[in-house]
C-alpha positions as a Markdown table, in Angstrom:
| # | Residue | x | y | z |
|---|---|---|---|---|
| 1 | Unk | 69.0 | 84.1 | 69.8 |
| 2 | Unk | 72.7 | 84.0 | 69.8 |
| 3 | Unk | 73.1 | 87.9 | 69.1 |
| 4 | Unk | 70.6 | 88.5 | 72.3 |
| 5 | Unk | 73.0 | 85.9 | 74.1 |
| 6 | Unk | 76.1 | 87.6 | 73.0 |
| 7 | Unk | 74.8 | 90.9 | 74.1 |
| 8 | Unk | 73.5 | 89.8 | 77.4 |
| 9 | Unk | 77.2 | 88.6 | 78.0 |
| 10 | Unk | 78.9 | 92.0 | 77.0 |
| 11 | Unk | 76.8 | 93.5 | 79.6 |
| 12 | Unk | 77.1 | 91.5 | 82.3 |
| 13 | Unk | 81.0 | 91.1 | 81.7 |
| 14 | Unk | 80.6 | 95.8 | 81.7 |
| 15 | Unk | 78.9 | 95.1 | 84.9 |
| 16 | Unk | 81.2 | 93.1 | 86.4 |
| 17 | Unk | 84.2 | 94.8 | 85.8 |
| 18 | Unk | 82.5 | 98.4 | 86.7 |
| 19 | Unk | 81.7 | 97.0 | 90.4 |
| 20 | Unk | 85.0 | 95.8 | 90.9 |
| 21 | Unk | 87.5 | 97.1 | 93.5 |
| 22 | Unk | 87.5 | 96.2 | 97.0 |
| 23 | Unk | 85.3 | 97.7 | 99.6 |
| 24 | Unk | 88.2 | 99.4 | 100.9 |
| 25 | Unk | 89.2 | 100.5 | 97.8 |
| 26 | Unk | 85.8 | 102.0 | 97.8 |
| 27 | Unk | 84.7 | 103.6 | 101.1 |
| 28 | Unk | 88.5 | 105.5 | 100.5 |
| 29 | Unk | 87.4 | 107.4 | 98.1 |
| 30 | Unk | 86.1 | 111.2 | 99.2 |
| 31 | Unk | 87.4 | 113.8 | 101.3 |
| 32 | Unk | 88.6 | 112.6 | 104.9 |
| 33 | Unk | 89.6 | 115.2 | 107.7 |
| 34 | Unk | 91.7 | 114.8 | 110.6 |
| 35 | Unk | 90.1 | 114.4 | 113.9 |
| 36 | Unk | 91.2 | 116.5 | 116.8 |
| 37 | Unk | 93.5 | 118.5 | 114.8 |
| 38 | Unk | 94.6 | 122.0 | 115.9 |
| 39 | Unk | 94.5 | 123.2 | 112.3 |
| 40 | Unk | 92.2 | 121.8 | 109.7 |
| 41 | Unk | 93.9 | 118.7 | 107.9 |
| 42 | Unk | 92.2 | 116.9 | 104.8 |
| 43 | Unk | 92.8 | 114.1 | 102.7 |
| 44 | Unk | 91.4 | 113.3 | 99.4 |
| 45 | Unk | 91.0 | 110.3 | 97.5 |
| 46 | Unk | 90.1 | 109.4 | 93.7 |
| 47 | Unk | 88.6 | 106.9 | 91.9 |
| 48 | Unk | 91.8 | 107.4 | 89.2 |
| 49 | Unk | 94.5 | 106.8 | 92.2 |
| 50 | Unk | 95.0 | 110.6 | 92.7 |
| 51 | Unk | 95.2 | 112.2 | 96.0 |
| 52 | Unk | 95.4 | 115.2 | 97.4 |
| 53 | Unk | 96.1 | 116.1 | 101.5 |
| 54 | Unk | 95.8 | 120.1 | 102.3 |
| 55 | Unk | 97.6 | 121.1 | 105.9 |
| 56 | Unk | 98.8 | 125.1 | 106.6 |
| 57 | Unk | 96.6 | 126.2 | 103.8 |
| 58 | Unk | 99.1 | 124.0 | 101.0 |
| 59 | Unk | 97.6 | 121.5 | 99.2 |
| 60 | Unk | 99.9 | 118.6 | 97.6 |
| 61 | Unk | 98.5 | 116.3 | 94.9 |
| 62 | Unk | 100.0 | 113.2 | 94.3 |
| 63 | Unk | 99.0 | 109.6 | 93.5 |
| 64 | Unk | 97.9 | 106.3 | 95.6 |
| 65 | Unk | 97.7 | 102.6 | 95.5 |
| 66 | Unk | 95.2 | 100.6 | 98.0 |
| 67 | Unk | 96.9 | 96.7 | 98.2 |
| 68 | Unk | 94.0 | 93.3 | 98.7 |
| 69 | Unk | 95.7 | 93.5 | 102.3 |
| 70 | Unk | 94.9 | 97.1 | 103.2 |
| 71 | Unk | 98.5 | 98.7 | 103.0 |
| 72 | Unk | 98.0 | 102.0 | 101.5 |
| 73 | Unk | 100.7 | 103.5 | 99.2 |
| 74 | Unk | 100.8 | 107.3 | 98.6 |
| 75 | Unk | 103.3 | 109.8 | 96.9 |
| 76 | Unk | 103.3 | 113.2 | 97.5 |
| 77 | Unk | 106.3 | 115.5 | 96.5 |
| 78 | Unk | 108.4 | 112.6 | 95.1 |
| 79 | Unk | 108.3 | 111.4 | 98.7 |
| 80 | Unk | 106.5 | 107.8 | 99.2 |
| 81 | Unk | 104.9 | 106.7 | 102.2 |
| 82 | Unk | 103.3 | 103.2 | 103.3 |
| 83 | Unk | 100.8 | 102.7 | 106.0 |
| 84 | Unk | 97.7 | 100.1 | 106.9 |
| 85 | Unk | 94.5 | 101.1 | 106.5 |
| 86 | Unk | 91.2 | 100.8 | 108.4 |
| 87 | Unk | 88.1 | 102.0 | 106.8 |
| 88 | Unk | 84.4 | 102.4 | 107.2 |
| 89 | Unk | 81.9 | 104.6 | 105.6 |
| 90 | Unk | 82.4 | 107.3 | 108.2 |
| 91 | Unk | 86.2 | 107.0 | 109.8 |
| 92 | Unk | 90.0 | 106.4 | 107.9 |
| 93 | Unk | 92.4 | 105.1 | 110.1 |
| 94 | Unk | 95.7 | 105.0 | 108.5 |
| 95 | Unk | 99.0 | 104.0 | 110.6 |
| 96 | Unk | 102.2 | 104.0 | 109.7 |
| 97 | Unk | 105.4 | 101.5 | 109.9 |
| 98 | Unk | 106.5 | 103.4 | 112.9 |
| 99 | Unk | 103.2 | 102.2 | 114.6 |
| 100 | Unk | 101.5 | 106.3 | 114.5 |
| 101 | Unk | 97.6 | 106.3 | 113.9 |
| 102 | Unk | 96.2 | 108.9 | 112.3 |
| 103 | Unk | 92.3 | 108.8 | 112.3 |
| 104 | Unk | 90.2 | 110.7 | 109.9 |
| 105 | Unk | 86.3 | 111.7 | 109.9 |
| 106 | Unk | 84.6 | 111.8 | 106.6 |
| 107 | Unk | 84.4 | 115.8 | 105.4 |
C-alpha cells in the first residue's frame, strides 16, 4: 500500500508542476501578428522563453520573461525592452513605458 501511495504522489506532484505557469504566461505562447500594420509584423513566443518578432522580411530571435504582474521582458539584439501585457486567447496587447500600445491578433 505504501509503494501505490508513493507513486500516486510522484504523479500528482508531475502533474502539478507540468500545469504550472500563469494563464498569461500561457495564452502568450504562439505566433501573434500585428493588427493594422502596413507590412506584415509577427511575434513569436515559446514555452522555453525564446522569442522571435519578423518585420521587413528580418527575423530577430531572442529571449523573454513574463512577471506574476504581467510586465513582459524581451531581448532582442542585446537590446532589452519592458512593457505590460494584456492577453486573451485571440488578441496581445503589449504597451510600453512610454504609454505606446501595440495590439496583436493571433496568426
Amino acid at each position: 500500500m505504501n509503494a501505490r501511495s508513493g507513486i500516486v504522489l510522484i504523479a500528482c506532484v508531475a502533474l502539478l508542476v507540468s500545469s504550472c505557469g500563469s494563464p498569461t504566461q500561457n495564452l502568450i505562447l504562439g505566433k501573434w501578428e500585428v493588427e493594422g500594420a502596413p507590412l506584415k509584423m509577427t511575434a513569436e513566443f515559446n514555452r522555453d522563453g525564446t522569442a522571435k518578432i519578423t518585420m521587413f522580411g528580418q527575423t530577430l530571435q531572442g529571449e523573454y520573461k513574463l512577471s506574476a504582474d504581467n510586465e513582459l521582458e524581451w531581448t532582442m539584439n542585446g537590446i532589452t525592452t519592458k512593457g505590460t501585457v494584456k492577453v486573451t486567447a485571440a488578441e496581445l496587447e503589449l504597451t510600453d513605458d512610454q504609454n505606446r500600445t501595440i495590439k496583436y491578433k493571433r496568426a
